[in-house]
C-alpha positions in Angstrom: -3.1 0.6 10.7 -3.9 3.6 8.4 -7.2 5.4 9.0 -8.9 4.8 5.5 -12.0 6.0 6.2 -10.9 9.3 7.1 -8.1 9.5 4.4 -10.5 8.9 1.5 -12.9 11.3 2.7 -10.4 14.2 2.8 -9.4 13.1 -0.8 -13.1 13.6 -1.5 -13.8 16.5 0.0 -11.1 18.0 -2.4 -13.0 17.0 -5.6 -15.0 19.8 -7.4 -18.9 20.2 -7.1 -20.6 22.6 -9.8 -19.6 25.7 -8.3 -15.5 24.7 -8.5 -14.9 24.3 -12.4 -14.5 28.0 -13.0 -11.3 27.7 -11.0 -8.5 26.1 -12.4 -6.7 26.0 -9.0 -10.0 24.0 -8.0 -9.9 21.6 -10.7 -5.8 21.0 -10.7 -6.8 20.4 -7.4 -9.9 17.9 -7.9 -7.6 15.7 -10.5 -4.8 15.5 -8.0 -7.2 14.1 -5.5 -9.0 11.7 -8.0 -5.1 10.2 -8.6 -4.8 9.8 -4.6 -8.1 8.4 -4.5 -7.4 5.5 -7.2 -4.6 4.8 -5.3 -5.7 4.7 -1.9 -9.1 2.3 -3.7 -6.2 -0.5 -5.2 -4.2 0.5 -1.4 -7.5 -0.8 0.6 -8.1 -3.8 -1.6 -5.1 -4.9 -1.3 -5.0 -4.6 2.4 -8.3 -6.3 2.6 -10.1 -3.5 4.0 -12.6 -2.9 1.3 -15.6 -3.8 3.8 -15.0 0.3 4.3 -16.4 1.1 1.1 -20.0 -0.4 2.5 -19.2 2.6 5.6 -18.5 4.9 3.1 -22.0 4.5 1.2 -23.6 6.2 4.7 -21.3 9.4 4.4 -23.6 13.2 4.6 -20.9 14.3 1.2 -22.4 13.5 -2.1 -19.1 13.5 -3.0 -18.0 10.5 -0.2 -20.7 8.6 -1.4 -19.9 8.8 -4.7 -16.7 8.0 -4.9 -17.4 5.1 -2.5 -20.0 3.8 -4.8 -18.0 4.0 -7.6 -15.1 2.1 -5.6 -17.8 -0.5 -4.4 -18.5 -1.2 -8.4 -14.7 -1.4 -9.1 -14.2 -3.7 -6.4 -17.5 -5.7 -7.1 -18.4 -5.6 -3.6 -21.9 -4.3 -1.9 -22.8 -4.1 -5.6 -26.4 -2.8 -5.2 -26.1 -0.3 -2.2 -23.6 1.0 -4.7 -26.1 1.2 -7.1 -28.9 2.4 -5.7 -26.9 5.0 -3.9 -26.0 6.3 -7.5 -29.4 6.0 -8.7 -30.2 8.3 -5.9 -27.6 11.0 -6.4 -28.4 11.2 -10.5 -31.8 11.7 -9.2 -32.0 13.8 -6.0 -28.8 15.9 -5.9 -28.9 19.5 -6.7 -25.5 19.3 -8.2 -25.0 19.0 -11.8 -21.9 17.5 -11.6 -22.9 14.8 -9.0 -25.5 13.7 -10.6 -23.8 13.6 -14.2 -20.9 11.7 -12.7 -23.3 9.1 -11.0 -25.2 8.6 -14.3 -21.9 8.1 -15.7 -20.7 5.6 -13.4 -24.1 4.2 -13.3 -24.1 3.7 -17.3 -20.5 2.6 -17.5 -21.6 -0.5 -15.1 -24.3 -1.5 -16.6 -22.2 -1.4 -20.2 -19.7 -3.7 -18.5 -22.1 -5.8 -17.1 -23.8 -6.1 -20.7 -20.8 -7.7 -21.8 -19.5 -9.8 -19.5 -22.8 -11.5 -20.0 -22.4 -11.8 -23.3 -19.0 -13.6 -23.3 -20.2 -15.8 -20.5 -23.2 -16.6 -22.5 -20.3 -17.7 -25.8 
């Protein structure tokens, strides 16, 4: 059975934090690994493993946990660990583009959710 813990946290631990995007080696890099990533997220769903995502929320990377957070949202599973693990790296993390990318994430749920409870409501 393929390791997914450890193979989406070396994906994520190729993804850019503030200091990267002056390098465009860094950030050819970073989108390679966010194509890998998506990947591996529909490969461990499909393989009914998703219950790693919930590991992943514990990771030390900002970056681990973001991505698995983001994954957990996609997958609608541990929903608000996911959630308030974002709301904790928009609000505590010393990188720029961490915390951006969790608001982001953060925003685009909450948008989704808007809807989806307006066309159940029809």
């Amino acid at each position: 059975m393929k390791n997914y813990y450890d193979t989406f946290v070396g994906f994520c631990l190729q993804l850019c934090t503030k200091h990267d995007y002056k390098s465009a080696l860094k950030v050819k890099r970073h989108n390679r690994a966010m194509t890998k990533i998506d990947k591996l997220i529909e490969e461990i769903n499909n393989a009914d493993c998703s219950k790693v995502f919930g590991e992943l929320l514990n990771h030390d990377n900002e970056n681990v946990k973001l991505g698995a957070a983001s994954a957990c949202l996609q997958s609608n599973i541990f929903v608000d660990k996911a959630v308030d693990t974002l709301k904790k790296l928009s609000e505590t993390t010393e990188d720029w583009s961490i915390s951006f990318s969790a608001k982001m994430v953060l925003e685009q749920f909450e948008k989704n959710n808007k809807m989806s409870t307006k066309e159940t409501n029809k």
